[in-house]
Structure formats: C-alpha cells, structure tokens
C-alpha positions in Angstrom: 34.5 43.4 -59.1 34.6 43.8 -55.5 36.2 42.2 -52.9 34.6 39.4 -50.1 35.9 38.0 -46.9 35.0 35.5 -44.9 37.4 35.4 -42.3 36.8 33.6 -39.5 39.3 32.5 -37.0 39.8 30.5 -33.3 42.6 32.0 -31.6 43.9 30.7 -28.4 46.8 32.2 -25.9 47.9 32.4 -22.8 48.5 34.3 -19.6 52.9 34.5 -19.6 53.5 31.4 -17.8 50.4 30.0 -17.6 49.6 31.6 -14.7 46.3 32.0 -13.4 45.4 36.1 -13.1 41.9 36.0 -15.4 39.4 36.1 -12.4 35.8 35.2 -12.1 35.4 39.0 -11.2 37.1 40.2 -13.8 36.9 38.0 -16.5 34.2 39.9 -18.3 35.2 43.0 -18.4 38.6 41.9 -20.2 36.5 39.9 -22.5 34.2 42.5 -23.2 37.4 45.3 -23.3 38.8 42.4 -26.1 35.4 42.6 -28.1 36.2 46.4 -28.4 39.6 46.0 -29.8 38.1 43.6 -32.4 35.5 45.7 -33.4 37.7 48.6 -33.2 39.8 46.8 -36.0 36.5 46.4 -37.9 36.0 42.7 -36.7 33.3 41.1 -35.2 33.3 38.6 -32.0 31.5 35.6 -32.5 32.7 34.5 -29.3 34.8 34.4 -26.6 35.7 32.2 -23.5 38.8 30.4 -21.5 39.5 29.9 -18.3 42.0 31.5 -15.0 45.3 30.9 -17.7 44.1 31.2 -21.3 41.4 32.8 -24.1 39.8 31.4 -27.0 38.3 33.6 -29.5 36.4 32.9 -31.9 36.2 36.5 -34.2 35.7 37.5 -38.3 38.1 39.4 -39.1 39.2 42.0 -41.3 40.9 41.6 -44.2 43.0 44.6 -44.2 44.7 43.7 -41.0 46.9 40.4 -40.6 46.2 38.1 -38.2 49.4 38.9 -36.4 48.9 42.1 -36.3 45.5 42.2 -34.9 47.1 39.3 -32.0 49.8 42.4 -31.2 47.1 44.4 -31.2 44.7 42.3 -29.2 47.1 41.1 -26.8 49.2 44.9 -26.3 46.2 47.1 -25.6 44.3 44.6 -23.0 47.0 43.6 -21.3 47.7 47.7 -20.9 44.0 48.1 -19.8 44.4 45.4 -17.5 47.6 46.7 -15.3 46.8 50.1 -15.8 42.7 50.2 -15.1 42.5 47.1 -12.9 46.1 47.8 -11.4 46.9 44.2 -11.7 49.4 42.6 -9.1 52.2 41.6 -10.2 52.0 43.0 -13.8 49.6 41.5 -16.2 51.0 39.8 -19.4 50.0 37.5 -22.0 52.8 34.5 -23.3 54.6 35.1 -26.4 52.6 33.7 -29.5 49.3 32.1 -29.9 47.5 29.7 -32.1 45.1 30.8 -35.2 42.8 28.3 -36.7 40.5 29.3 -39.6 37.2 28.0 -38.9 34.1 28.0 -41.5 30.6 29.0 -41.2 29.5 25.6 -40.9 32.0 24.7 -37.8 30.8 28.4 -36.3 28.2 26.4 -33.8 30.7 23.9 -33.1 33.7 26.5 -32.2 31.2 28.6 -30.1 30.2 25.7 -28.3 33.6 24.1 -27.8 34.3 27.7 -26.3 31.7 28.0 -24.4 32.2 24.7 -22.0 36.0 25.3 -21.7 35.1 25.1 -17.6 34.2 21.8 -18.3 36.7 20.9 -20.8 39.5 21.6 -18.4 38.2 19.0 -15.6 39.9 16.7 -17.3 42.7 18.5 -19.6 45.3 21.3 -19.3 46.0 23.8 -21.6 49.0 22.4 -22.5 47.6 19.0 -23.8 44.0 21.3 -25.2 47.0 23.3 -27.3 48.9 20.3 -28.6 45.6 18.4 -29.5 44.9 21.9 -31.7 47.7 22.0 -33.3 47.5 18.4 -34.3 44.4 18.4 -35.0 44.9 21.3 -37.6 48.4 19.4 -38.7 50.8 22.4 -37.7 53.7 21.2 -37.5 55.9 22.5 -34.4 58.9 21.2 -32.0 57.3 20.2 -28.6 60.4 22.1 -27.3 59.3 25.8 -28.5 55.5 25.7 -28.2 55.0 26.9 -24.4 57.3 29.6 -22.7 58.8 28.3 -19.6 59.9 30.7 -16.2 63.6 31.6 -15.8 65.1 29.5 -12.8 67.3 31.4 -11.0 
C-alpha cells in the first residue's frame, strides 16, 4: 500500500523580542522568500500573514521532514536572506521557538481567514495574549514563565 499525508499546520513566531522589523515594504518579499523554502522542502503555502512582530503560516507539509526541522529551516534561511539581501539594521532574528497547530481541511477557510485580518485582529490584542489564547485553545500545556523570550537588562 502507499503512503498519504495530509499535513496541514498553523504556525506562529516571532521577531526576537517582539520587536517590530517586518515592514510594509518588505513584508512581501519575506513572505514570498518563506513560500520558497516551503516549497523547496516539498510543501505547499496555503497562506501566510502577521503583522510588524510576528508570522502565521498556514502550510501542508511534508511528511518526510519534521515539523521542527522545517521551523529551523524556515526560520535559519530567511532570517539569513533578510540581513544579508535586505542588509537589515541591527541584525534580523526570529525568537526562539514557535507554536504548531494541526489544522484540517474543513478549518482550512477559517485559518486563512483568521490569517488574513491579523491587521485587524491586533487593534485590539497583542501577540502575547493572540499566542496564549492559541495555546489554550489547542490545550498545550506551558509555564506562563517560558513561553515569550525576554531582553537581557544590563
């Protein structure tokens, strides 16, 4: 018998910090240089969206490449294209981690959608409290202390 996927996920990170450096004038090209990777890995974007400080993506993905590995993968070679063919200043870096919810082809409209108005959506949340609500919603469980990386004071 062969073998058939169906592997659809929502993944959502960061900028390091939260720091706003995805621009209006740039923001396409990084999402479009993100499709490539995905594609590259022999996935297929279904979407993709965020805001000035985060991504969602909303991708099938292979099943002969983890899902960590393709967010190493994702996050390493863009944020390399960004600092080295948009000579980002300061540097350009994602946080550590991310979130990856399975979604299934019936909730494929409602992701893209929920993706698609994330302009909106932030009017009247941060990412902090879109992230917790996420993770609640999908019941991972996590220590408030460890989800979001914090600057060094000093």
């Amino acid at each position: 018998m062969s073998t058939y996927t169906c592997l659809n996920y929502h993944v959502v990170f960061s900028t390091k910090y939260r720091k706003e450096r995805i621009d209006d004038s740039s923001k396409d090209d990084l999402y479009s240089y993100i499709g490539g990777i995905i594609r590259g890995e022999k996935g297929c974007l279904i979407e993709i969206g965020g805001t000035s400080d985060h991504v969602h993506i909303l991708a099938g993905l292979s099943a002969s490449i983890s899902v960590s590995e393709m967010m190493k993968r994702i996050k390493g070679k863009s944020s390399k294209w960004v600092n080295e063919e948009k000579k980002a200043k300061p540097r350009f870096y994602w946080q550590e981690g991310y979130g990856a919810f399975t979604v299934s082809q019936s909730n494929i409209p409602s992701a893209q959608q929920y993706i698609q108005t994330q302009k909106e959506h932030h009017k009247t949340k941060t990412f902090k409290e879109e992230f917790i609500l996420l993770l609640d919603r999908h019941r991972i469980v996590y220590d408030p202390k460890y989800v979001f990386e914090t600057e060094p004071h000093g």
